[in-house]
Backbone atoms as SQL, in Angstrom:
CREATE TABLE atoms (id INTEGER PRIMARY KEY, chain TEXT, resi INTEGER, resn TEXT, atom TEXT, x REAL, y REAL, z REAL);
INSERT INTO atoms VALUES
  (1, 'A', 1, 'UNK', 'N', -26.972, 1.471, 96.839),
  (2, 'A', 1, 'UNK', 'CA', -27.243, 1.486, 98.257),
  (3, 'A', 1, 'UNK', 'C', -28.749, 1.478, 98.469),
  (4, 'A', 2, 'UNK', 'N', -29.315, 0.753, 99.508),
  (5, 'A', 2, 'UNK', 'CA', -30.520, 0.555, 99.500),
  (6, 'A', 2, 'UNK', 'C', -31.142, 1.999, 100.266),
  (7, 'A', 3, 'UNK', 'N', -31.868, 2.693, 100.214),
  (8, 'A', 3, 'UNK', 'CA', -32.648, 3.488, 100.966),
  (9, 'A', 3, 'UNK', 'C', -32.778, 3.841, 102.583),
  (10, 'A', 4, 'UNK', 'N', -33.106, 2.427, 102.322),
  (11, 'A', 4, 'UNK', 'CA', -33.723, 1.727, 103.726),
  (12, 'A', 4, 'UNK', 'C', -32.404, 1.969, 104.811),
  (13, 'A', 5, 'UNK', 'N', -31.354, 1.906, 104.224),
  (14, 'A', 5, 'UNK', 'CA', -30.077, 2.635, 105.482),
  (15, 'A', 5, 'UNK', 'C', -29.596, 3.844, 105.265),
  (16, 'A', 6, 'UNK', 'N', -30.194, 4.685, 104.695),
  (17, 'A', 6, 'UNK', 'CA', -29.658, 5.616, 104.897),
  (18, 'A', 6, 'UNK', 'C', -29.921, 6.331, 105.991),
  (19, 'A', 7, 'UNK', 'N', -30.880, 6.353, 106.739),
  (20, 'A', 7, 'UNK', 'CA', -30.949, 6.996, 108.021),
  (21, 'A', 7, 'UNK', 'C', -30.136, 6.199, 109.019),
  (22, 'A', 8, 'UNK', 'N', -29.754, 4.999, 109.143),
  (23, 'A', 8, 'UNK', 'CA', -28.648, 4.775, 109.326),
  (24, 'A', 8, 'UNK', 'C', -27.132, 5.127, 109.858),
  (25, 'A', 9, 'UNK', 'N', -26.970, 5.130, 108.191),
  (26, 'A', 9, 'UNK', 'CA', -26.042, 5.715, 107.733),
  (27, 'A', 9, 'UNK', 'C', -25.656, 7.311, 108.118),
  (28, 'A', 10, 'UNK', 'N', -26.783, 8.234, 107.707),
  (29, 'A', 10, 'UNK', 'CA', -26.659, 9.486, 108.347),
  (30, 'A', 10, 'UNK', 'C', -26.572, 10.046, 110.090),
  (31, 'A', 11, 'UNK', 'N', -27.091, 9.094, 110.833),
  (32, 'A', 11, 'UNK', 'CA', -27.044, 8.709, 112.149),
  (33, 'A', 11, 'UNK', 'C', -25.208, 8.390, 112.405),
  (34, 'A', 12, 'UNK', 'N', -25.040, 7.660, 111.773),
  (35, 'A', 12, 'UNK', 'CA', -23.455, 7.492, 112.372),
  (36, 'A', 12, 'UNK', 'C', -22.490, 8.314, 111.824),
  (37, 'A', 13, 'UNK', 'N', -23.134, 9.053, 111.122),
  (38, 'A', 13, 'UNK', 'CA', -22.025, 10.306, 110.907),
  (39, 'A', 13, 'UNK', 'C', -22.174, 11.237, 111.749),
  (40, 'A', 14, 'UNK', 'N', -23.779, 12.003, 112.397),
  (41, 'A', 14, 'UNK', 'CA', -23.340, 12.534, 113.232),
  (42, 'A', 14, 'UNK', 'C', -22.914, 12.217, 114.422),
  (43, 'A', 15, 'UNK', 'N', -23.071, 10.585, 114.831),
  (44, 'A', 15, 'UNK', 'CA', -22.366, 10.173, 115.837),
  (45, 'A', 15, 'UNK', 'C', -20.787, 10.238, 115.955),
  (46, 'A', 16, 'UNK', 'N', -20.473, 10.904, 114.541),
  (47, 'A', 16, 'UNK', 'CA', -18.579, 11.080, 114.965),
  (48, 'A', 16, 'UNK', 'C', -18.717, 12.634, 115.484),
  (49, 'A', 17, 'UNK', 'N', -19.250, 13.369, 114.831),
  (50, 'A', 17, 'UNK', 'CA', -19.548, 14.818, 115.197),
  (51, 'A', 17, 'UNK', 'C', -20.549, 15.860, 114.603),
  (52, 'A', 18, 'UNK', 'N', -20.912, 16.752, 115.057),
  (53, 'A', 18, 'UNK', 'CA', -22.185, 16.939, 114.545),
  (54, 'A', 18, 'UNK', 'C', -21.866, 17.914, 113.383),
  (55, 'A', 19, 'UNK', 'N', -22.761, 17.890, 112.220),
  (56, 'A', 19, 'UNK', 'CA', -22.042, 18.232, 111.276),
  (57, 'A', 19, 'UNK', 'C', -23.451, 19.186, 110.228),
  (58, 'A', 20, 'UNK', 'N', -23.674, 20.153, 109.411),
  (59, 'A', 20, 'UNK', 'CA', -24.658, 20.238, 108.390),
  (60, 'A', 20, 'UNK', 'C', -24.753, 19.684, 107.102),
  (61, 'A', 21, 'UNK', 'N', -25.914, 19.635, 106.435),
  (62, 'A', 21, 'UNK', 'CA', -25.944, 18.703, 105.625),
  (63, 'A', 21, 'UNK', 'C', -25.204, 18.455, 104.425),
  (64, 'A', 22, 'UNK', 'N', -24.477, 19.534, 104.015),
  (65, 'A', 22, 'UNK', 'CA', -23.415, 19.388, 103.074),
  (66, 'A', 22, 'UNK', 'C', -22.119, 18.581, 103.341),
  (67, 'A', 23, 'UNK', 'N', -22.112, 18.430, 104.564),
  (68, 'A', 23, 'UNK', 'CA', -20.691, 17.836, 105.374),
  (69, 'A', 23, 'UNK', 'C', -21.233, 16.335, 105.305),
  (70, 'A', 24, 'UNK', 'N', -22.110, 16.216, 105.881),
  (71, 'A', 24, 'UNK', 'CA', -22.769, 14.682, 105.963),
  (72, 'A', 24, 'UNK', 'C', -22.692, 14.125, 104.301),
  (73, 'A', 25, 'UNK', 'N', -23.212, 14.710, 103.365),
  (74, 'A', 25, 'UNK', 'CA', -23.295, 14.495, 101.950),
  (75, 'A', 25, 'UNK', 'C', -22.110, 14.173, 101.532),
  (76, 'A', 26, 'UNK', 'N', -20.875, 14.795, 102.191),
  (77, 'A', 26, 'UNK', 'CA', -19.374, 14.812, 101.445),
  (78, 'A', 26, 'UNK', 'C', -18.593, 13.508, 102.619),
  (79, 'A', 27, 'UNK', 'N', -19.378, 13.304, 103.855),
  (80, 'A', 27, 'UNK', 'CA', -19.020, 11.942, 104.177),
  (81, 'A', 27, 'UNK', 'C', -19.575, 10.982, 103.528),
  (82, 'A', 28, 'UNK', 'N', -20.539, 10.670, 103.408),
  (83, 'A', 28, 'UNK', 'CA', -21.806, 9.605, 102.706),
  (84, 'A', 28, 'UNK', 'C', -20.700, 9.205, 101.215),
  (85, 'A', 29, 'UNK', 'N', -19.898, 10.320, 100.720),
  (86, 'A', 29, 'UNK', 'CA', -19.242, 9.620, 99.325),
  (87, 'A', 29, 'UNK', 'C', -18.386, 9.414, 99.435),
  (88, 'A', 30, 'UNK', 'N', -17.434, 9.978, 100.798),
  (89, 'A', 30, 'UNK', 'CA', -16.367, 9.173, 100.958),
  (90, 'A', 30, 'UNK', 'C', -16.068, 7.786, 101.510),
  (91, 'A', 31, 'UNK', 'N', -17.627, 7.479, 102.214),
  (92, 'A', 31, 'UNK', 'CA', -17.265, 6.147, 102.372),
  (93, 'A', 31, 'UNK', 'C', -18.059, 5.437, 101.026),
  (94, 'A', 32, 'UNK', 'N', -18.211, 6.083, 99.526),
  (95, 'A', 32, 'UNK', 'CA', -18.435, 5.038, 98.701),
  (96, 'A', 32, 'UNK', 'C', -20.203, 4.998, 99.021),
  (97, 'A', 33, 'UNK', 'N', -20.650, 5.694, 99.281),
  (98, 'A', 33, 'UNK', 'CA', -22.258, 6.112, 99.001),
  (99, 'A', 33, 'UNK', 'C', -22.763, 6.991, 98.404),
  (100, 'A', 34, 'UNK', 'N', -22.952, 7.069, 96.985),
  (101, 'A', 34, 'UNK', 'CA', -22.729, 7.699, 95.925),
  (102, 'A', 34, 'UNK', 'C', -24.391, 7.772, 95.090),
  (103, 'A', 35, 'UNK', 'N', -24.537, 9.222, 95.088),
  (104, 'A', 35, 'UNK', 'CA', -26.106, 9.380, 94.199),
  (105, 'A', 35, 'UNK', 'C', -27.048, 10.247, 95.790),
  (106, 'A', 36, 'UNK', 'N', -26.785, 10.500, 96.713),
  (107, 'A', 36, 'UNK', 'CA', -27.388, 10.682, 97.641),
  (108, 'A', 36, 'UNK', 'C', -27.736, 12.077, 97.835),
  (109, 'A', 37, 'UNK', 'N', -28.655, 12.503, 97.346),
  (110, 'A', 37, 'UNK', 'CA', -29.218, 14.006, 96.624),
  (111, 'A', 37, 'UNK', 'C', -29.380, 15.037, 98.133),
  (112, 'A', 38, 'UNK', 'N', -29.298, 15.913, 97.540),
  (113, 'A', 38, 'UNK', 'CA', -29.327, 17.135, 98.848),
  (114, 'A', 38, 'UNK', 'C', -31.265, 16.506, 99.205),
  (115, 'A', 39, 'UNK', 'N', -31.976, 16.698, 98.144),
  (116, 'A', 39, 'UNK', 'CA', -33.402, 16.762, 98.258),
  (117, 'A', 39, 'UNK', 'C', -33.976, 15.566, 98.775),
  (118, 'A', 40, 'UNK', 'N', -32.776, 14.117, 99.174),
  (119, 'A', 40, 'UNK', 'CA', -33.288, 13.296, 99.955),
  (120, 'A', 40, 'UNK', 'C', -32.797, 13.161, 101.531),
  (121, 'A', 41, 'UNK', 'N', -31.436, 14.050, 101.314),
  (122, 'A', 41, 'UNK', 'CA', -30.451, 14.204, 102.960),
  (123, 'A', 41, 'UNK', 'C', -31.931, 15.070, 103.606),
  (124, 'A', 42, 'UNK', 'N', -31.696, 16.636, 102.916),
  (125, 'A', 42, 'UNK', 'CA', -32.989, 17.155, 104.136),
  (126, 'A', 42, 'UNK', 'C', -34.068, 16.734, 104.824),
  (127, 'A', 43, 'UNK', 'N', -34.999, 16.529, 103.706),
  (128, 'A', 43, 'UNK', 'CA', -36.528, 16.023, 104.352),
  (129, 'A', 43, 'UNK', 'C', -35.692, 14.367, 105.350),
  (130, 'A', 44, 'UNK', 'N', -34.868, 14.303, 105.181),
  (131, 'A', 44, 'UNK', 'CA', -34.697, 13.118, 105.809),
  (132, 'A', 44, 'UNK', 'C', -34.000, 13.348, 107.575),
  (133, 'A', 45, 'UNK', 'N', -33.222, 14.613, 107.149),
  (134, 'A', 45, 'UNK', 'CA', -32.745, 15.424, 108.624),
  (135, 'A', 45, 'UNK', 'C', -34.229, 15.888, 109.352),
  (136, 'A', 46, 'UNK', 'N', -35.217, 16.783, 108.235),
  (137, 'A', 46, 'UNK', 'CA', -36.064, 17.475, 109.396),
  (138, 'A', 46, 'UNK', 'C', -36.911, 16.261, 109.736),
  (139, 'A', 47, 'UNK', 'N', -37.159, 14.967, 109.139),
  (140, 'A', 47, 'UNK', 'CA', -37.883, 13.968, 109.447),
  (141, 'A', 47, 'UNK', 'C', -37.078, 13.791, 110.926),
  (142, 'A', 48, 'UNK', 'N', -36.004, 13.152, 110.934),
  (143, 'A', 48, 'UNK', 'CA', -35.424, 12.988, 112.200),
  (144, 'A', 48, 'UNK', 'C', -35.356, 13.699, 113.573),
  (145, 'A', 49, 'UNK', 'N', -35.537, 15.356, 112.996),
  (146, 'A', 49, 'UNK', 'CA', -35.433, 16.149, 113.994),
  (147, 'A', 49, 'UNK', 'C', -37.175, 16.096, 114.585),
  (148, 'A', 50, 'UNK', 'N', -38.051, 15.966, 113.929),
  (149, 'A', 50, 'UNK', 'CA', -39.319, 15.979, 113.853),
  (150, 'A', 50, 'UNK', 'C', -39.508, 14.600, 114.904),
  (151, 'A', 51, 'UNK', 'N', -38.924, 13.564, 115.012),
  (152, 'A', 51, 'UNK', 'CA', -38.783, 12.488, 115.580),
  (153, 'A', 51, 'UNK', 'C', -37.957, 12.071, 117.192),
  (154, 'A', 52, 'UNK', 'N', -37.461, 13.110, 117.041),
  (155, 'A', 52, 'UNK', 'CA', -36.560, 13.391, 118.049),
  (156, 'A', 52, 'UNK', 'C', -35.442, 12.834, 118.194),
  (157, 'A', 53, 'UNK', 'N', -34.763, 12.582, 116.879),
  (158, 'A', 53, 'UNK', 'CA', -33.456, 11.637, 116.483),
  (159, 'A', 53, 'UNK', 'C', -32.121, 12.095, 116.879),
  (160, 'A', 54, 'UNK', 'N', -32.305, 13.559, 116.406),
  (161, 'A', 54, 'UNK', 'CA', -31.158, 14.585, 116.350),
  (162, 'A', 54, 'UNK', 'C', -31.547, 15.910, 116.425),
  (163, 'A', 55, 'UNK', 'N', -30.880, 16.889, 116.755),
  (164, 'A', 55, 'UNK', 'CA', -31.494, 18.178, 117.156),
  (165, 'A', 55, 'UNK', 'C', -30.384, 19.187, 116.320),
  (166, 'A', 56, 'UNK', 'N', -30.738, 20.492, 115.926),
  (167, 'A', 56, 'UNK', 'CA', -29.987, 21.217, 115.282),
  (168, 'A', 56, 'UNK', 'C', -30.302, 22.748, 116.093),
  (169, 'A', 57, 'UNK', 'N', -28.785, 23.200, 114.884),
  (170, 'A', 57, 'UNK', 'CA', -28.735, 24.703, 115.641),
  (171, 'A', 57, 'UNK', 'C', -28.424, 25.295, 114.670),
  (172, 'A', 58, 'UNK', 'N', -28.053, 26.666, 114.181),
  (173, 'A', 58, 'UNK', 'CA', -27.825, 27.293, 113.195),
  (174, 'A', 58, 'UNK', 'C', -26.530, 27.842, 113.416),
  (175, 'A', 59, 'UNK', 'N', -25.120, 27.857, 112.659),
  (176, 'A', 59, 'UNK', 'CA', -24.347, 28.361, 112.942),
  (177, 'A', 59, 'UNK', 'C', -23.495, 29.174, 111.919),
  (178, 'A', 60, 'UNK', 'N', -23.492, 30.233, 112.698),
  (179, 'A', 60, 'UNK', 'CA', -22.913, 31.299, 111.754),
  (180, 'A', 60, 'UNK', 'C', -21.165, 31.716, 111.118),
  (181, 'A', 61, 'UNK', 'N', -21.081, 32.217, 110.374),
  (182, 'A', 61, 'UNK', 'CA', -19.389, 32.269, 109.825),
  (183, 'A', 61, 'UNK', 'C', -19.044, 33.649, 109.607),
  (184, 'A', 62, 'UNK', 'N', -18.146, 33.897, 109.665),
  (185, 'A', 62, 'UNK', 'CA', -17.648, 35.582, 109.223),
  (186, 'A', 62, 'UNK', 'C', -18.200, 35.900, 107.455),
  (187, 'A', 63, 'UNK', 'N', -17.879, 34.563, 106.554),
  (188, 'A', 63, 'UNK', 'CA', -18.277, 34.977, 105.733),
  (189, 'A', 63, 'UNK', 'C', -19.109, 33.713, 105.297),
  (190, 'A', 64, 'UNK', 'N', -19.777, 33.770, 104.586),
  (191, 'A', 64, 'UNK', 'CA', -20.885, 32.874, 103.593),
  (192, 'A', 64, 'UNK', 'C', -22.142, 33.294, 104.514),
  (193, 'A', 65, 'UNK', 'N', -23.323, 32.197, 103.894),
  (194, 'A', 65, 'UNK', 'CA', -24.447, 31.802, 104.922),
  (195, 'A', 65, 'UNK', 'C', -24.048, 31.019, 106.039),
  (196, 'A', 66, 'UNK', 'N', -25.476, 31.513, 106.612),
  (197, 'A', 66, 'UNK', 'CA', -25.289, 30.214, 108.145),
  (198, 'A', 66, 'UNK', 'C', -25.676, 28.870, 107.528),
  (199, 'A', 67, 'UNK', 'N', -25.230, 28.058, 108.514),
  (200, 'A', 67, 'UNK', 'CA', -25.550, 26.442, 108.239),
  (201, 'A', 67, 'UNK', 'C', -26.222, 25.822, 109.387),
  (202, 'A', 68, 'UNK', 'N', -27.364, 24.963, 109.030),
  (203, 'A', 68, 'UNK', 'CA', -28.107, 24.273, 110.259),
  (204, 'A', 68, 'UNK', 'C', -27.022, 23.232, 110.360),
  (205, 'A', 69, 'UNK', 'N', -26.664, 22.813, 111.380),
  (206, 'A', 69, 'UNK', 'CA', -25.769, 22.009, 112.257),
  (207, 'A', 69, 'UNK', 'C', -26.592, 20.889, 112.731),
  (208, 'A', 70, 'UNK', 'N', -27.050, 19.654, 112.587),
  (209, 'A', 70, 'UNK', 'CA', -27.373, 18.766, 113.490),
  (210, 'A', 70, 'UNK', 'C', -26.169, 17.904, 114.161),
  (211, 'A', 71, 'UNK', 'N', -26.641, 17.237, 115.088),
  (212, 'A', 71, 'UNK', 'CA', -26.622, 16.682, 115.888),
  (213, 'A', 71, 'UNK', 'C', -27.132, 15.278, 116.657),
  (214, 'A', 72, 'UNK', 'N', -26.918, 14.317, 117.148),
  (215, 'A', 72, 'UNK', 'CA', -27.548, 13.033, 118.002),
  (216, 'A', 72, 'UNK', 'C', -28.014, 14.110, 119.470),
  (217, 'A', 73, 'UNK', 'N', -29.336, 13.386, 119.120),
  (218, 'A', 73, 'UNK', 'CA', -30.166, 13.152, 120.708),
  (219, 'A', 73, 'UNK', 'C', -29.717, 11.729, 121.214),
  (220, 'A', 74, 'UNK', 'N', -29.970, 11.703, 122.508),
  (221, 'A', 74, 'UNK', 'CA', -30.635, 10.431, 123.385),
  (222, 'A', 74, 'UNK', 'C', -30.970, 9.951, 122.356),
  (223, 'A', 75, 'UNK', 'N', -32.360, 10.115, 122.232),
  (224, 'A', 75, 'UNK', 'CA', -33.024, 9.144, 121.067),
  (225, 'A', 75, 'UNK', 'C', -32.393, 8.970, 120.019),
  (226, 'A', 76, 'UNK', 'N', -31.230, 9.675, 118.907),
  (227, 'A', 76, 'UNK', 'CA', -30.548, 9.269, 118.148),
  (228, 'A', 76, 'UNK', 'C', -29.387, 8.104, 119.062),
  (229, 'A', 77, 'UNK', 'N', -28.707, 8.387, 119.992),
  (230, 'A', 77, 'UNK', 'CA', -27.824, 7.339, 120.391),
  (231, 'A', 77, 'UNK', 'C', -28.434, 6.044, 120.623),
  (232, 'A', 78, 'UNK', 'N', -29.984, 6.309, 120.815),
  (233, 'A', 78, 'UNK', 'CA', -30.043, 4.768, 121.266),
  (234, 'A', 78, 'UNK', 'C', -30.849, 4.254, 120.019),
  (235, 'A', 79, 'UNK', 'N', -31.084, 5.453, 118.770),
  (236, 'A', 79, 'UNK', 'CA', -31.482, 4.529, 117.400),
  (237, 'A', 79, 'UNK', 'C', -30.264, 3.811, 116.930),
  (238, 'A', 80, 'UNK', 'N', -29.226, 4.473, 116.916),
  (239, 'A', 80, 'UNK', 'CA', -27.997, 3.647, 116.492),
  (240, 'A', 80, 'UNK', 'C', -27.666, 2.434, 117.254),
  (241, 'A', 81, 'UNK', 'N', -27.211, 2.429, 118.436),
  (242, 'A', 81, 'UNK', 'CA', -27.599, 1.224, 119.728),
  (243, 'A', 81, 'UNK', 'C', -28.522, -0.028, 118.888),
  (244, 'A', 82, 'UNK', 'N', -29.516, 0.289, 118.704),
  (245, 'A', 82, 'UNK', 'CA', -30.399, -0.533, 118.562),
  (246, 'A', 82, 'UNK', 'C', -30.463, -0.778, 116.432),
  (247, 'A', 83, 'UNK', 'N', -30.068, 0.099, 116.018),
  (248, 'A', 83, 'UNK', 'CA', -29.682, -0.531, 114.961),
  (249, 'A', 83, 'UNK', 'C', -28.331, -1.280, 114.270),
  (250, 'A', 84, 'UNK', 'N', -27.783, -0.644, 115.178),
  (251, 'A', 84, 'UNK', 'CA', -26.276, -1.615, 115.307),
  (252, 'A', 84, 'UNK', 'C', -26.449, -3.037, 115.568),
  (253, 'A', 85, 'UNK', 'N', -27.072, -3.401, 116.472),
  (254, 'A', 85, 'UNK', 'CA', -27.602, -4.565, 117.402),
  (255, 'A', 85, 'UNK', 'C', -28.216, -5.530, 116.110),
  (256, 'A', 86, 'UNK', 'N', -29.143, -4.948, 115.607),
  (257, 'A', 86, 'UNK', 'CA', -29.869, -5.540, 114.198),
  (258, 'A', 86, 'UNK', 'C', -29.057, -6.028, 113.013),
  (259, 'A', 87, 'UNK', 'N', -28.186, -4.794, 112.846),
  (260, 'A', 87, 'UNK', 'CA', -27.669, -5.330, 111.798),
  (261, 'A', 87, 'UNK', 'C', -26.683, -6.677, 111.730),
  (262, 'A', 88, 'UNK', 'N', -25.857, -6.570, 113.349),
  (263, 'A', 88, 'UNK', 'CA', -24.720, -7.631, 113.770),
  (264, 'A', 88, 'UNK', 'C', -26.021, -8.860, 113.963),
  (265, 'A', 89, 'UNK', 'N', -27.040, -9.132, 114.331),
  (266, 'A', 89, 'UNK', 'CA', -27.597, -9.763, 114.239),
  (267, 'A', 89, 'UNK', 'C', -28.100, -10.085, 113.284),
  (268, 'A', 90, 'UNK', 'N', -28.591, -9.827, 111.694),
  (269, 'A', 90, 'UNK', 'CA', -28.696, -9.866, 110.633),
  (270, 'A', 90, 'UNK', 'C', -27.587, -10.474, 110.098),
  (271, 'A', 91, 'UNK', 'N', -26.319, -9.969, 109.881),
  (272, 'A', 91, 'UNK', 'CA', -25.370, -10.716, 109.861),
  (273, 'A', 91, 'UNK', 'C', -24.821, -12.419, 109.740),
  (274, 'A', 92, 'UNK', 'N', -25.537, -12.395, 111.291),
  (275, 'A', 92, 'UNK', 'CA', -24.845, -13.467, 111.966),
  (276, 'A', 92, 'UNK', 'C', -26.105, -14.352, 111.495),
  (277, 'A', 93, 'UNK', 'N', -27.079, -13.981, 111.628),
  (278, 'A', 93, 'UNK', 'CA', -28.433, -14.878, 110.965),
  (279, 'A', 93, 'UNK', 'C', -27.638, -15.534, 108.890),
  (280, 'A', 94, 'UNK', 'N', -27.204, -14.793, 108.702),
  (281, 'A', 94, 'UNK', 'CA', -26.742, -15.091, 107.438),
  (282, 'A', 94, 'UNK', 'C', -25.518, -15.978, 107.145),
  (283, 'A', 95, 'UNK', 'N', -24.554, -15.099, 107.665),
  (284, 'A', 95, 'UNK', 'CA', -23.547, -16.460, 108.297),
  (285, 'A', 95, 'UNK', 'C', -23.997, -17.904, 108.606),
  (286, 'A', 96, 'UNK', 'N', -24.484, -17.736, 109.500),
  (287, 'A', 96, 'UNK', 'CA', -25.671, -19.128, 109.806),
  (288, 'A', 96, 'UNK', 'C', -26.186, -19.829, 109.026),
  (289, 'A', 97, 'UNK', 'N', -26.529, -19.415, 108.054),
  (290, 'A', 97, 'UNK', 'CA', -27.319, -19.735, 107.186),
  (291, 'A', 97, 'UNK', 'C', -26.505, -20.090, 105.939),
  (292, 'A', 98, 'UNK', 'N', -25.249, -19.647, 105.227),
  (293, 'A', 98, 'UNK', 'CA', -24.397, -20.027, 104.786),
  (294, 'A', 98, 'UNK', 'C', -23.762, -20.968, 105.408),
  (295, 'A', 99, 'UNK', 'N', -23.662, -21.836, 106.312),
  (296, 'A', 99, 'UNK', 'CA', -22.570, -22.528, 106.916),
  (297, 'A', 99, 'UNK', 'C', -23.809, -24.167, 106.530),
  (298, 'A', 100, 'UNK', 'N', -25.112, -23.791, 106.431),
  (299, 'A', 100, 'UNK', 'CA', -26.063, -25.054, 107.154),
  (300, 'A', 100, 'UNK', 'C', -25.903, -25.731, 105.449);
């Protein structure tokens, strides 16, 4: 998997629901994205939150530790918006380009 989508990628997971980073990690391999290290998910969450991508909260359990919880901002819904848009357009540029 290239790099370059994984923010992406981590973006449309919390666009199903907002989730902490161990949850996101255990989606990322179920759809078959495999090697994706805790030590590149974080700095890559607080990058986002730092950006105003997604926003977090800390949430607590009767038993274990708490877990930071992120979340989509605005600005995360409309990074996805607009990278969705790219990629179907990327796509279709290729398609295109196979057919000529």
């Amino acid at each position: 998997m290239k790099r370059a989508l994984l923010p992406y990628l981590v973006l449309r997971q919390l666009q199903e629901e907002p989730a902490h980073g161990y949850l996101i990690l255990a989606r990322l391999e179920q759809l078959g994205v495999h090697g994706v290290k805790s030590g590149t998910l974080y700095p890559l969450l607080r990058s986002m939150e730092e950006n105003g991508e997604v926003t977090s909260h800390w949430q607590t359990a009767d038993s274990g530790p708490a877990r930071k919880v992120f979340q989509l901002s605005d600005q995360g819904i409309a990074a996805i918006e607009l990278l969705t848009e790219w990629f179907s357009d990327l796509d279709f540029t290729e398609q295109d380009e196979e057919r000529a």
